[in-house]
C-alpha positions as CSV (number, residue, x, y, z in Angstrom):
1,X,1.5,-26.2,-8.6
2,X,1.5,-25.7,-4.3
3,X,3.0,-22.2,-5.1
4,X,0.1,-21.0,-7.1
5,X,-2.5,-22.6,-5.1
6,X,-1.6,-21.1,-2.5
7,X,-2.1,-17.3,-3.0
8,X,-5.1,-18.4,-4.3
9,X,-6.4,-20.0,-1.3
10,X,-5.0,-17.0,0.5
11,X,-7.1,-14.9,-1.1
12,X,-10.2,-16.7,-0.6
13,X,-9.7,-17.0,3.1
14,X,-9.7,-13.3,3.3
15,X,-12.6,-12.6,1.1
16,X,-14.5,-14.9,3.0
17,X,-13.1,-13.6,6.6
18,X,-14.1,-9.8,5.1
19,X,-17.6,-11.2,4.6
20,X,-18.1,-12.6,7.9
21,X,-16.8,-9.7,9.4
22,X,-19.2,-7.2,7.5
23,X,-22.9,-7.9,9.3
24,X,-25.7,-5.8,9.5
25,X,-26.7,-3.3,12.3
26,X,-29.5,-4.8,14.2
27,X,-31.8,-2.1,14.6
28,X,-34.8,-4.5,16.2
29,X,-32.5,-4.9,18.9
30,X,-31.7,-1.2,19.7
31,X,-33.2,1.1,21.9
32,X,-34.9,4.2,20.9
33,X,-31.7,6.3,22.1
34,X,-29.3,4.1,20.4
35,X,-31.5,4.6,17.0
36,X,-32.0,8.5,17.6
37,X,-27.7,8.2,17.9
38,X,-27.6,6.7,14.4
39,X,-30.0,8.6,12.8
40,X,-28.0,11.9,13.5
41,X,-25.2,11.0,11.3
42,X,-27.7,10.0,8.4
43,X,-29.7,11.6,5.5
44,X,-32.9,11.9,5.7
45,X,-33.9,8.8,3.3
46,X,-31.5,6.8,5.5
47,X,-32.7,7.5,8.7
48,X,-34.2,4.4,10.7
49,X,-37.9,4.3,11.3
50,X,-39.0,1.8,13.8
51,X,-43.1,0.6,14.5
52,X,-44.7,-2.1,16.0
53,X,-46.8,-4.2,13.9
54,X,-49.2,-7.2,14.6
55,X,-49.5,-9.7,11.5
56,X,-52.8,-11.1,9.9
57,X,-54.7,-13.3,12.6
58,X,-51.6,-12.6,15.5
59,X,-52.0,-10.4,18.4
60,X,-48.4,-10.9,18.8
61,X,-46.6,-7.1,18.3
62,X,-43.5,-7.1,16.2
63,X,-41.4,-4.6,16.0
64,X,-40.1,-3.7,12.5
65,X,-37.1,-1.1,11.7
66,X,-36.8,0.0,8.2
67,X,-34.9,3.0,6.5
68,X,-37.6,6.0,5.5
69,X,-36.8,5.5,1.5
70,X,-38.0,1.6,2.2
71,X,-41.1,2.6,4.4
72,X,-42.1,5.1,2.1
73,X,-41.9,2.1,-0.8
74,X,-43.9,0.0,1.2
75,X,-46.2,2.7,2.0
76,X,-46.5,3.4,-2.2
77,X,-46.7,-0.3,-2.9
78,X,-49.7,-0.5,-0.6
79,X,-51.7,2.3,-2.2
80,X,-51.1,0.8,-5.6
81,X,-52.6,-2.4,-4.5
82,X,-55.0,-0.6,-3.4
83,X,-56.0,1.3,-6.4
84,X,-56.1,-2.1,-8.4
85,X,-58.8,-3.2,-6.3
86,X,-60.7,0.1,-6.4
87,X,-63.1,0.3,-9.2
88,X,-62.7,3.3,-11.0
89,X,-65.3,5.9,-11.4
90,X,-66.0,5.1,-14.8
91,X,-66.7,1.4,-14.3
92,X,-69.3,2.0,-11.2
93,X,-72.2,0.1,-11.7
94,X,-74.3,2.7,-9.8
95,X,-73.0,5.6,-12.4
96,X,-75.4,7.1,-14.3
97,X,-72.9,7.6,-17.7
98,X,-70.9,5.0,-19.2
99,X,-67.9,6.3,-20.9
């Protein structure tokens, strides 16, 4: 029973090293040349865009660092919020047709 518990639990000592081991660039914490360094080697979609952002009722700047494809989704997600709470021309209440 030891020798097949064993490969086993060899096994899931290295998954779990290979996880650790795998983290996440930090781009928050990376200058602006650092950033411009990475971006070179990536595709457009992938390239790291980095702003400084205040939240509701904070004065405190953040700075946030997201890939282009995920800024531009934010960016599409906003306007589509902000169509829901647009009325539409049709449903103006200062319109002189009602459709």
């Amino acid at each position: 029973m030891t020798s097949k518990l064993s490969p086993l639990l060899l096994m899931l000592a290295v998954l779990l090293a290979g996880c650790v081991s795998s983290s996440r660039l930090n781009f928050e914490k990376m200058s602006e040349q650092e950033i411009y360094a990475y971006n070179l080697d990536q595709p457009l979609l992938k390239k790291i865009y980095c702003y400084e952002d205040s939240g509701t009722g904070s004065y405190i700047r953040r700075r946030n660092c997201v890939t282009v494809e995920d800024y531009m989704y934010q960016l599409e997600r906003s306007v589509l919020a902000l169509d829901v709470l647009q009325p539409s021309a049709s449903f103006n209440a200062f319109s002189s047709s009602r459709d």
